[in-house]
Each structure stands twice: as structure tokens, then as C-alpha cells.
N, CA, C and O atoms as CSV, one atom per row, in Angstrom:
chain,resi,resn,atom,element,x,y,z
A,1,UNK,N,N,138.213,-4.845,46.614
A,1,UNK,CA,C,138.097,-6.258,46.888
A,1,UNK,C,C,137.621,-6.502,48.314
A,1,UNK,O,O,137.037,-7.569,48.502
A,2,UNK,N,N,137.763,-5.758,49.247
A,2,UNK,CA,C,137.490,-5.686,50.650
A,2,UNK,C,C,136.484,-5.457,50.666
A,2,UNK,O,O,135.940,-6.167,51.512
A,3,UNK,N,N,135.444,-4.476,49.937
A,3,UNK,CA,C,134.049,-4.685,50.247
A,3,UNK,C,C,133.079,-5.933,49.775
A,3,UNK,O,O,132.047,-6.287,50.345
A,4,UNK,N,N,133.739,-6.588,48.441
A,4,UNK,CA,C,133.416,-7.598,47.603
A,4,UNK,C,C,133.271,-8.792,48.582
A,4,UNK,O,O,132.346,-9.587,48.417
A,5,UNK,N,N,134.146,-8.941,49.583
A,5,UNK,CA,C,134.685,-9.706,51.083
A,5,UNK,C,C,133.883,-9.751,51.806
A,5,UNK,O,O,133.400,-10.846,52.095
A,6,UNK,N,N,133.423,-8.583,52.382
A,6,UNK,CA,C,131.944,-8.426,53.616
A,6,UNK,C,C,131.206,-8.712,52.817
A,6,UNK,O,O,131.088,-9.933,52.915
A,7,UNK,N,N,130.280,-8.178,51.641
A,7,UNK,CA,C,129.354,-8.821,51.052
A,7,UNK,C,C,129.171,-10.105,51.371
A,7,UNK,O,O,128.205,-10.559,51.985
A,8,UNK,N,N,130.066,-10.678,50.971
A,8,UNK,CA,C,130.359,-12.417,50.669
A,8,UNK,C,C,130.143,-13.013,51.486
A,8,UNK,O,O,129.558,-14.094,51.419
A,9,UNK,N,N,130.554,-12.481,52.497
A,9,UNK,CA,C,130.659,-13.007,53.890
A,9,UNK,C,C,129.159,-13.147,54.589
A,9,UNK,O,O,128.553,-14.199,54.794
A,10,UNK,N,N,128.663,-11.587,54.944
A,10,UNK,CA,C,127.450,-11.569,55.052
A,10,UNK,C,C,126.511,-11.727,54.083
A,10,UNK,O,O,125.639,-10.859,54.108
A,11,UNK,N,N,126.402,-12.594,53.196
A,11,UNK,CA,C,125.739,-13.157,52.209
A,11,UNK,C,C,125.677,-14.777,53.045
A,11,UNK,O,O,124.640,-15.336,53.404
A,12,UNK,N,N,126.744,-15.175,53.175
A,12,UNK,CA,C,126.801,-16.564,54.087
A,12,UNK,C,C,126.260,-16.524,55.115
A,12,UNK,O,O,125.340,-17.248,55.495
A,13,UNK,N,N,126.983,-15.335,55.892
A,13,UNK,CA,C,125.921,-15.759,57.478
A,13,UNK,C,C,124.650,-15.641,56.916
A,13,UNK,O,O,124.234,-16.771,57.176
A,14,UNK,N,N,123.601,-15.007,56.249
A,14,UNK,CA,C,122.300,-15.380,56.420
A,14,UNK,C,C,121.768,-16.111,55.990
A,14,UNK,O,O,120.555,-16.199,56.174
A,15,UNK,N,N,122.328,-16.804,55.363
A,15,UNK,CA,C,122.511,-17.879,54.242
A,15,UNK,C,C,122.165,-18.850,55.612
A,15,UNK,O,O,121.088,-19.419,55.793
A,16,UNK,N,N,123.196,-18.891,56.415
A,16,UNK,CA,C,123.392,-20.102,57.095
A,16,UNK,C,C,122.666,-19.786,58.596
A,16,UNK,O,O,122.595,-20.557,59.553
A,17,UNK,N,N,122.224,-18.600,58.504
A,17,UNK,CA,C,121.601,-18.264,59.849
A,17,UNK,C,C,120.573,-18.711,59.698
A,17,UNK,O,O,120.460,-19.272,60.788
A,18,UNK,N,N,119.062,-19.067,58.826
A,18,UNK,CA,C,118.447,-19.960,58.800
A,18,UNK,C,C,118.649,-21.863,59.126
A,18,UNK,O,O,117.840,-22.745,58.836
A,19,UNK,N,N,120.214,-22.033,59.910
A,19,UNK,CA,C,120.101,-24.062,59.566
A,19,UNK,C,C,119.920,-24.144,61.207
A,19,UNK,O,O,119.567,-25.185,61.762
A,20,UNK,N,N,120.271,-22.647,62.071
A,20,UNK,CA,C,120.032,-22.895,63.458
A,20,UNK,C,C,118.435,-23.091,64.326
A,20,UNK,O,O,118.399,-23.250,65.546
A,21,UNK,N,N,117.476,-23.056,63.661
A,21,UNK,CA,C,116.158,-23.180,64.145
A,21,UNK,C,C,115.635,-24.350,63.215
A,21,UNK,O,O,116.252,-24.660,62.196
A,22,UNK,N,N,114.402,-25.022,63.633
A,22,UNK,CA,C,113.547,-25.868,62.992
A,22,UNK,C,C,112.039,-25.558,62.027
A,22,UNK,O,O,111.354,-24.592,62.364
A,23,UNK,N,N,111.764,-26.093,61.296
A,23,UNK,CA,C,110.464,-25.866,60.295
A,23,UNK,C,C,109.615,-26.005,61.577
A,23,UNK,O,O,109.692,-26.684,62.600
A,24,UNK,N,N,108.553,-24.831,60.958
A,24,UNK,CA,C,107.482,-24.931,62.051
A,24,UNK,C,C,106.488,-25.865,61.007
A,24,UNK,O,O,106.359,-25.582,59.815
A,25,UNK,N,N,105.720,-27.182,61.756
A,25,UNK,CA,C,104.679,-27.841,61.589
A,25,UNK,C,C,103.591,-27.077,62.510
A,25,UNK,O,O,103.603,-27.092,63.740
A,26,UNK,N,N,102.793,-26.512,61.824
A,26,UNK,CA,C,101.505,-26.031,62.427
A,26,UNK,C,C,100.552,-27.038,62.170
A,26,UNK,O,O,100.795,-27.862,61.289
A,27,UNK,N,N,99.110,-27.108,63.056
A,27,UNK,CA,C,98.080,-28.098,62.669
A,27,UNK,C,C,97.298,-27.115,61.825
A,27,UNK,O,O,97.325,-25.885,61.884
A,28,UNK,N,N,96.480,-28.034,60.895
A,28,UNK,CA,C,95.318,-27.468,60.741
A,28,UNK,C,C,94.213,-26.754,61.657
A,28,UNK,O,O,93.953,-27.388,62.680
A,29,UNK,N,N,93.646,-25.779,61.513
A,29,UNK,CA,C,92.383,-25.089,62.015
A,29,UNK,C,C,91.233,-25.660,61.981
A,29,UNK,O,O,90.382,-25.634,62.871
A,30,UNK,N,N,91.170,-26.234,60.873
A,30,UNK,CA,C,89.822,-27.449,60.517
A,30,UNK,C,C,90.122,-28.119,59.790
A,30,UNK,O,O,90.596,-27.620,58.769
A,31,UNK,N,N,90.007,-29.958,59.900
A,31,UNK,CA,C,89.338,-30.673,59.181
A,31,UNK,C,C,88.292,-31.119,58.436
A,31,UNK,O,O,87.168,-30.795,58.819
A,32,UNK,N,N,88.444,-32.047,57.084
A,32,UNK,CA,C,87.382,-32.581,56.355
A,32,UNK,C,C,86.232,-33.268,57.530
A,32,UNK,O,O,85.003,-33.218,57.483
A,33,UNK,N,N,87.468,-34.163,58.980
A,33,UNK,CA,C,86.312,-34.895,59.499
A,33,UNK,C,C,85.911,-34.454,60.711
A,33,UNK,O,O,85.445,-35.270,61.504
A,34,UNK,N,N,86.029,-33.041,61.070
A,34,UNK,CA,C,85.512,-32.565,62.181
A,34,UNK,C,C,84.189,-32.642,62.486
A,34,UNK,O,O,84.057,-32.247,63.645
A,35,UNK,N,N,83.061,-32.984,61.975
A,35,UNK,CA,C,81.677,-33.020,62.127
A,35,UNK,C,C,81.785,-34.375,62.305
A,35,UNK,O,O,80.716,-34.856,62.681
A,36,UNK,N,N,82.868,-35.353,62.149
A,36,UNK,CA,C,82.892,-36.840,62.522
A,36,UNK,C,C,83.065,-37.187,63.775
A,36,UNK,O,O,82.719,-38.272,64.244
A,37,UNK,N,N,83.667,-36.191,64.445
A,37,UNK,CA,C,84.224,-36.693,65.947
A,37,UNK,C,C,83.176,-36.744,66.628
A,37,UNK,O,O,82.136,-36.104,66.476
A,38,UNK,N,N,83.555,-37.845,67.722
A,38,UNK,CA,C,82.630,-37.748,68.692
A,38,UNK,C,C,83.069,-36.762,69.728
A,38,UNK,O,O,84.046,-36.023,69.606
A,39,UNK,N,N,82.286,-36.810,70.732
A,39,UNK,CA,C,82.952,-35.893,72.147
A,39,UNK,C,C,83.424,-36.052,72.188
A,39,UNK,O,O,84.248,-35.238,71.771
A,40,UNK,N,N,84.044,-37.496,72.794
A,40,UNK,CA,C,85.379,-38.122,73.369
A,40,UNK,C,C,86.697,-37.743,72.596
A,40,UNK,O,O,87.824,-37.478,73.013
A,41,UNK,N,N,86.179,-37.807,71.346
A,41,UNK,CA,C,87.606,-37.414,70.445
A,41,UNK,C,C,87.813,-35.889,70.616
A,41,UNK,O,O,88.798,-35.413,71.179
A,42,UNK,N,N,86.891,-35.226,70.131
A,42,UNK,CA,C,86.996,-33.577,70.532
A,42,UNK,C,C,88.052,-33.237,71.664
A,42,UNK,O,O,89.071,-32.550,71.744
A,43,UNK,N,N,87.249,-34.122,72.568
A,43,UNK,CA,C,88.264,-33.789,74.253
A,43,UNK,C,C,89.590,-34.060,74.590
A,43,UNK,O,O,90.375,-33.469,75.332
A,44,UNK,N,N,89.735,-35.468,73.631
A,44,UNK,CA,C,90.988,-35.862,73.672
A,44,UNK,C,C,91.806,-35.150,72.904
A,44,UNK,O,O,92.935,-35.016,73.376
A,45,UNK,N,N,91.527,-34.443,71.453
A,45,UNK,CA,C,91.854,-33.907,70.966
A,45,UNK,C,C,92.542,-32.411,71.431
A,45,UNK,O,O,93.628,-31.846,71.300
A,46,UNK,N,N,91.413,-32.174,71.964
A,46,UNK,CA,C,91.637,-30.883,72.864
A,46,UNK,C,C,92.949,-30.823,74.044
A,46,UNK,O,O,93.783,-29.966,74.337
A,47,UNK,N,N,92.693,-31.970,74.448
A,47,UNK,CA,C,93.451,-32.265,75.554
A,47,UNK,C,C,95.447,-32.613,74.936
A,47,UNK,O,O,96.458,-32.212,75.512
A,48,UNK,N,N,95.399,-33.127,74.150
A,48,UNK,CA,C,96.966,-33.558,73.652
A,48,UNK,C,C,97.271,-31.778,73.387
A,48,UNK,O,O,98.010,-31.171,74.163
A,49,UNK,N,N,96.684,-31.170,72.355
A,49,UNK,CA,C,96.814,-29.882,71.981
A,49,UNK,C,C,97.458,-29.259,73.215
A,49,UNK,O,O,98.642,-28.924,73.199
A,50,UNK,N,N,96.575,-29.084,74.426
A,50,UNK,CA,C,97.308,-28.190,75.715
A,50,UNK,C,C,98.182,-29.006,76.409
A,50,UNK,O,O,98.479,-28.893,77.598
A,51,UNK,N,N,98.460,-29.580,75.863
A,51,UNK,CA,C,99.809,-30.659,76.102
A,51,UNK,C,C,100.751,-29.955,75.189
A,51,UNK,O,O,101.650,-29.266,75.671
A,52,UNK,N,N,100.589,-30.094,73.768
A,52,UNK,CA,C,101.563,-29.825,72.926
A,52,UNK,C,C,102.195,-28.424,73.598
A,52,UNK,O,O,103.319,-28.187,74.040
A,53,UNK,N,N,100.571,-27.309,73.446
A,53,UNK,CA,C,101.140,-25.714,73.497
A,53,UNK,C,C,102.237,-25.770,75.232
A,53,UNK,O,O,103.205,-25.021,75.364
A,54,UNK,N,N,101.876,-26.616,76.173
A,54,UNK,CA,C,103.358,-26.287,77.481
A,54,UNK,C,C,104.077,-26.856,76.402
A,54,UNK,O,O,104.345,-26.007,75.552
A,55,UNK,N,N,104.429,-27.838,76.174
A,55,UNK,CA,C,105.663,-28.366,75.853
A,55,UNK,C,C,106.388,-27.247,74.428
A,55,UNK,O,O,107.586,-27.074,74.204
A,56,UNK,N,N,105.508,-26.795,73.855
A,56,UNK,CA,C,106.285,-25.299,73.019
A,56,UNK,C,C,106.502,-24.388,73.836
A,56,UNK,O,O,107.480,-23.700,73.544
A,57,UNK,N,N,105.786,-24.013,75.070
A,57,UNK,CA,C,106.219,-22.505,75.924
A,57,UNK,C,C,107.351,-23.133,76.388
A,57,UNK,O,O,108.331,-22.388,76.394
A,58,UNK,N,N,107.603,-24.571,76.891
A,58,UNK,CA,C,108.978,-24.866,77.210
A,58,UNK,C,C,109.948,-25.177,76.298
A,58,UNK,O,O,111.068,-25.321,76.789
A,59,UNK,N,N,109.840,-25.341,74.978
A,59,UNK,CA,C,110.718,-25.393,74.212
A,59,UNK,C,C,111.156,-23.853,73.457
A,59,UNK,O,O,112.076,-23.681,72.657
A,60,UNK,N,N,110.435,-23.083,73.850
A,60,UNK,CA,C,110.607,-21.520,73.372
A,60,UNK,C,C,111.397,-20.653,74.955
A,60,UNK,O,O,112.004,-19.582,74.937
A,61,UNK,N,N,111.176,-21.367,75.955
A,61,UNK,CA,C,112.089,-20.802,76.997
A,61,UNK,C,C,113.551,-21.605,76.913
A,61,UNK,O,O,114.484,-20.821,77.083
A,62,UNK,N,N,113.848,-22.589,76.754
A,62,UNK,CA,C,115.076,-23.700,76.409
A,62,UNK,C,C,115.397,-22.478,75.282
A,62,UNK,O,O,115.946,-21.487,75.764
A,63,UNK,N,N,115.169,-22.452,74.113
A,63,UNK,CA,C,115.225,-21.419,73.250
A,63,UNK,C,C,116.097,-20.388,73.471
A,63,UNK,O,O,117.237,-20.208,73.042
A,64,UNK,N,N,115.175,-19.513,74.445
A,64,UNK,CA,C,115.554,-18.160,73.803
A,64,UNK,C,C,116.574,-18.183,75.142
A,64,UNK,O,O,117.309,-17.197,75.194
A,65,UNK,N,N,116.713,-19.057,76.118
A,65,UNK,CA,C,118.323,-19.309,77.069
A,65,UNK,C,C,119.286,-19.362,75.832
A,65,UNK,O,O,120.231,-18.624,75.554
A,66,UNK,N,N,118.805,-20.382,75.208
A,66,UNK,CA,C,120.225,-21.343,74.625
A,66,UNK,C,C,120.627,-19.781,73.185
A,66,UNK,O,O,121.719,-19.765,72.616
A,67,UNK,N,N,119.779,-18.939,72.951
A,67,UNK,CA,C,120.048,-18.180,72.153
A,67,UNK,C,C,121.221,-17.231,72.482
A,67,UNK,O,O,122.238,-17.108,71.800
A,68,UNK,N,N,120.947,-16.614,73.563
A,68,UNK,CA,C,121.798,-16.011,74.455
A,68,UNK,C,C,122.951,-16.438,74.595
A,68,UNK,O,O,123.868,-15.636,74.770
A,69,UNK,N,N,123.142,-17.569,74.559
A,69,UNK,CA,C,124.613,-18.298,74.579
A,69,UNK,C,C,125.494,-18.618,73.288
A,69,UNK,O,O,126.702,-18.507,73.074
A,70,UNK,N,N,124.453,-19.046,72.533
A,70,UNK,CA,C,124.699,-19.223,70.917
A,70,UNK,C,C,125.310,-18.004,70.377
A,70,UNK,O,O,126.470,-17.846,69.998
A,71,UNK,N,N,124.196,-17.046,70.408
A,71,UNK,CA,C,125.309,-15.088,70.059
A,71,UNK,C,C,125.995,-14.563,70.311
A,71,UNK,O,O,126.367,-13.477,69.867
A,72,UNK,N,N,126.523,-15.422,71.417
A,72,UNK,CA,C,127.753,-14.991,72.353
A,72,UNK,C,C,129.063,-15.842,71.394
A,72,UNK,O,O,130.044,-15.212,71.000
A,73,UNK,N,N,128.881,-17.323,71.117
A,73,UNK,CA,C,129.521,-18.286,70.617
A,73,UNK,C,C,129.786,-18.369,69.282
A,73,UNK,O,O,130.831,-18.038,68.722
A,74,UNK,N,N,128.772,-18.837,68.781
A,74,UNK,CA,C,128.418,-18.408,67.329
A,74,UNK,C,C,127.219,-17.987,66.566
A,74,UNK,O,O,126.638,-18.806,65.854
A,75,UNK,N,N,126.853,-16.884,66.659
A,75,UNK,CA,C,125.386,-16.198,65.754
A,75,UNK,C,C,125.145,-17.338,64.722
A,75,UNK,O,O,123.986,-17.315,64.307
A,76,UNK,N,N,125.757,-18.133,64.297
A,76,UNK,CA,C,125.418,-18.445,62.954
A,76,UNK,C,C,123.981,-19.953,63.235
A,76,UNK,O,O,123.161,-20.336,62.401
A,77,UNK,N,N,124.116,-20.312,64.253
A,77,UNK,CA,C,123.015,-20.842,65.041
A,77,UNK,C,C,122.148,-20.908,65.561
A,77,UNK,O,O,121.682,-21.888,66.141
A,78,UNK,N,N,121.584,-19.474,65.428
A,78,UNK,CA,C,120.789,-18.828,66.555
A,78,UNK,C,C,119.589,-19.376,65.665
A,78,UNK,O,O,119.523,-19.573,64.452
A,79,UNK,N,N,118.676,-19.553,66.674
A,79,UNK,CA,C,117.175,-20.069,66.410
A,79,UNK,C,C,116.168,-19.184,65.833
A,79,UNK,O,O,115.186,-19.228,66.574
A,80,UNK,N,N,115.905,-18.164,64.550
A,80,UNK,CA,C,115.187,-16.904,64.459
A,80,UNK,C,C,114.222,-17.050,63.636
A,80,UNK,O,O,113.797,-16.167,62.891
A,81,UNK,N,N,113.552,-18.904,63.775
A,81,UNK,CA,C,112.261,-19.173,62.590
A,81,UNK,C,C,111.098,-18.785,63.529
A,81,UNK,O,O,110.098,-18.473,62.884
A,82,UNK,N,N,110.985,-18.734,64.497
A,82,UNK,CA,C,109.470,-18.785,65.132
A,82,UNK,C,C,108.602,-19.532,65.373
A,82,UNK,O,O,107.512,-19.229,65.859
A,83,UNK,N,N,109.071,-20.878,64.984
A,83,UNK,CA,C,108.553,-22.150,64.793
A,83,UNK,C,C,107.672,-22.218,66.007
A,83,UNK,O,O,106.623,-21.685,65.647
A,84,UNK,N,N,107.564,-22.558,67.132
A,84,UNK,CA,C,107.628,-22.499,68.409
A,84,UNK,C,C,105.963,-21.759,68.392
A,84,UNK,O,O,104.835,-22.234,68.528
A,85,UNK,N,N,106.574,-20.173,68.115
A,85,UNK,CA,C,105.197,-19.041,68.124
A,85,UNK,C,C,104.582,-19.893,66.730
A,85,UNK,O,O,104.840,-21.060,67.025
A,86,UNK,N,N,104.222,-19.905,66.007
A,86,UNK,CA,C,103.761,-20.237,64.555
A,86,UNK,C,C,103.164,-21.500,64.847
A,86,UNK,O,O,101.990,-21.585,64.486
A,87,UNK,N,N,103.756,-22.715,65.521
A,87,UNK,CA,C,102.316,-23.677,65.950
A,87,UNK,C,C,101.554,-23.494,67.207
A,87,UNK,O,O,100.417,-23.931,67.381
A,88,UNK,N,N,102.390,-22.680,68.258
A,88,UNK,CA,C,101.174,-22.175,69.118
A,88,UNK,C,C,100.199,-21.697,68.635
A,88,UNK,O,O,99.025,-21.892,68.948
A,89,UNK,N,N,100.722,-20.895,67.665
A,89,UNK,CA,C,99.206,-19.882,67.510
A,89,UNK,C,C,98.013,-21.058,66.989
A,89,UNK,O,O,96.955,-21.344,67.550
A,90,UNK,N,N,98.543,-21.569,65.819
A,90,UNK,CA,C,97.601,-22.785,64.973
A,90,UNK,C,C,96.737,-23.761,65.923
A,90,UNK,O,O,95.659,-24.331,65.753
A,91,UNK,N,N,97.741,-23.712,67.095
A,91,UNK,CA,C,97.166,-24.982,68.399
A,91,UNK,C,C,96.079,-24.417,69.248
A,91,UNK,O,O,95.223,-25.021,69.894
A,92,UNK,N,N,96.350,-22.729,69.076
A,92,UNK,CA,C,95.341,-21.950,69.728
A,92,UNK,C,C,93.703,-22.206,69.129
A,92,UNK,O,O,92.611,-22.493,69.619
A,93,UNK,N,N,94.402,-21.845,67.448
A,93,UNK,CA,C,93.147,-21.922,66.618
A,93,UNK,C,C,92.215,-23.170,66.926
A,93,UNK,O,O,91.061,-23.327,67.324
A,94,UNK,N,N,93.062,-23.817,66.624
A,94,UNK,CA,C,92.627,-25.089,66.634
A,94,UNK,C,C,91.772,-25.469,67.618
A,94,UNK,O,O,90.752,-26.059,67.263
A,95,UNK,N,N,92.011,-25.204,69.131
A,95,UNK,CA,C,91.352,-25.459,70.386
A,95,UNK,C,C,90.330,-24.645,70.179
A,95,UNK,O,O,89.255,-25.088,70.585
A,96,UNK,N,N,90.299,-23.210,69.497
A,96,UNK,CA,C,88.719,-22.734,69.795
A,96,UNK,C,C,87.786,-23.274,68.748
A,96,UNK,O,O,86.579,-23.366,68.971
A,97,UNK,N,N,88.363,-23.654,67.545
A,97,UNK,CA,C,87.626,-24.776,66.565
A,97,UNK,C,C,86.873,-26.066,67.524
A,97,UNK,O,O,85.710,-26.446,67.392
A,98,UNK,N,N,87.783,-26.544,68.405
A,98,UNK,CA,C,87.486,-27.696,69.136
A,98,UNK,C,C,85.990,-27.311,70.339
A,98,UNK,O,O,84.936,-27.859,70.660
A,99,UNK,N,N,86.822,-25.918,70.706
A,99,UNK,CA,C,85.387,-25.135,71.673
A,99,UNK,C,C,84.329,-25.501,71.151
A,99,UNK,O,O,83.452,-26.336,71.374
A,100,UNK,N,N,84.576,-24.665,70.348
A,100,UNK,CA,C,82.700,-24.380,69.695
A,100,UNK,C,C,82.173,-25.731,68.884
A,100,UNK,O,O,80.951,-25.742,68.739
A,101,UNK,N,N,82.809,-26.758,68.386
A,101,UNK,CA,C,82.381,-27.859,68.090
A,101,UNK,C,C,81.784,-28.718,69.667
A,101,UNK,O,O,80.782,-29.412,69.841
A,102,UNK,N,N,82.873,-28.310,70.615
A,102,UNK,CA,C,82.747,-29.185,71.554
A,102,UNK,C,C,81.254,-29.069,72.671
A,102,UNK,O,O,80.598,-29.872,73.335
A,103,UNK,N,N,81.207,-27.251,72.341
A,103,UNK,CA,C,80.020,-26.609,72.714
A,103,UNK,C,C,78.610,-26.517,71.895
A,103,UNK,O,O,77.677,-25.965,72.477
A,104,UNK,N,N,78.407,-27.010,70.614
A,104,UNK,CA,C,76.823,-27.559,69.816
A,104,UNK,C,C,77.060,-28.856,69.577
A,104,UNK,O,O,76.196,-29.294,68.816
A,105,UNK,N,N,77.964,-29.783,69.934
A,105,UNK,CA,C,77.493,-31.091,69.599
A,105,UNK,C,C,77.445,-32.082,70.995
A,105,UNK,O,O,76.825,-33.140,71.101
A,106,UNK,N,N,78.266,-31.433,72.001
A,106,UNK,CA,C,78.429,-32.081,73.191
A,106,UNK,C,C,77.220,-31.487,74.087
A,106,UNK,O,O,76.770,-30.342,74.049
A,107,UNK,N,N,76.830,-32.525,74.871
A,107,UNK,CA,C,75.799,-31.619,76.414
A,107,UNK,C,C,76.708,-30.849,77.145
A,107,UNK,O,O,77.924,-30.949,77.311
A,108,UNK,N,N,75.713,-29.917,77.619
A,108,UNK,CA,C,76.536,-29.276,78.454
A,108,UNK,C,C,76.770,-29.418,79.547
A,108,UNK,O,O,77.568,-28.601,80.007
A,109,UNK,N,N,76.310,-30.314,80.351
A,109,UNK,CA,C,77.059,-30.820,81.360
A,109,UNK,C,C,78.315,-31.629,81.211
A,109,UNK,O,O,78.864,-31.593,82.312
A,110,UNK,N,N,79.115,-32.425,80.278
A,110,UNK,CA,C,79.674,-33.360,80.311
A,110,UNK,C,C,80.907,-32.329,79.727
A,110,UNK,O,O,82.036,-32.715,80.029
A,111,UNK,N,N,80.812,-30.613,78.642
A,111,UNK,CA,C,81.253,-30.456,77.986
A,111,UNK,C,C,82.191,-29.462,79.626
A,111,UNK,O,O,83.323,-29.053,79.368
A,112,UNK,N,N,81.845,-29.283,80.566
A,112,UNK,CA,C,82.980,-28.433,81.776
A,112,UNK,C,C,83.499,-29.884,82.611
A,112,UNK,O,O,83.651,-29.869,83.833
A,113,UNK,N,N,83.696,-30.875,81.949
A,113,UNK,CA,C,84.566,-31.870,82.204
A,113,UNK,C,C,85.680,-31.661,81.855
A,113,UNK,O,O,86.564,-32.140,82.566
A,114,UNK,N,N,85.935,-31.161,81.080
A,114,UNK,CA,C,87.212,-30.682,80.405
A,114,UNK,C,C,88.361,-30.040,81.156
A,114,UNK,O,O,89.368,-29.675,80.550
């Protein structure tokens, strides 16, 4: 019955070790209306994106502090989706999608405004 016990048990924690992190929302890589944008949108576009990716390197350092403390307290919280890495990367994609659009449809003078 005692092993029937740990099973059970560790059947729950991992169970429940997934409710301590968040769903990663990644962007798309490409849109239907990417050949729609103008520059301006491209840039702006571009521009919120390297906004988003600090505000994930700082929410992945908040993170992996508060993890350290959590495993100490209670493991059953710990943050271990990747969410964080998983829309950086997409935000990465995304910006060199934005490059090379931003580089054959924009001049190139206006396009190292950026």
C-alpha cells in the first residue's frame, strides 16, 4: 500500500506542477496581410515586438529568481512551461519576417531609421 501512496502522490505533483507557469501565446511568423503593410506599420510593428522580447527577458529573470524560492517553499509552483523562451523565439521570427519585408518594400534610406 506504501508504494500505491508515492505513486499517487507523485502522480499529483505533476499533475499540478503544470498550474505554476502560464500558456505561452506565440505570434505568428507570417500573415495573410503582410504584403499589406505599409513601412510605417512594418516599423511599428517591428518596434512593439523589441518591446515585447525586453519585457519577456525581464519576465524570464523575475522567473527563474522567484523559482528558486518557490523549490525551496513549494515545488508544486514552479514555473517549467517555457512560455517566456517559446514567444521569444516566435518574436524573433517574426522580426526577421519584418527585416526582409522591411528591406524589398521600404527605401533604403528610411529603412536604418529603425
Amino acid at each position: 500500500m506504501g508504494i500505491l501512496n508515492n505513486i499517487l502522490a507523485l502522480s499529483c505533483f505533476f499533475v499540478l506542477a503544470g498550474c505554476g507557469g502560464r500558456a505561452a501565446h506565440p505570434v505568428a511568423t507570417n500573415n495573410d496581410y503582410d504584403d499589406r503593410l505599409s513601412c510605417d506599420h512594418l516599423r511599428a510593428e517591428r518596434e512593439v515586438n523589441d518591446s515585447k522580447l525586453a519585457d519577456l527577458t525581464n519576465e524570464r529573470k523575475n522567473d527563474n529568481n522567484n523559482n528558486i524560492g518557490i523549490a525551496v517553499l513549494d515545488p508544486i509552483f514552479l514555473d517549467l512551461s517555457g512560455s517566456e523562451r517559446k514567444e521569444a523565439e516566435a518574436l524573433t521570427k517574426r522580426n526577421g519576417v519584418l527585416d526582409g519585408l522591411i528591406g524589398t518594400k521600404c527605401p533604403a534610406a528610411s529603412a536604418s531609421a529603425r
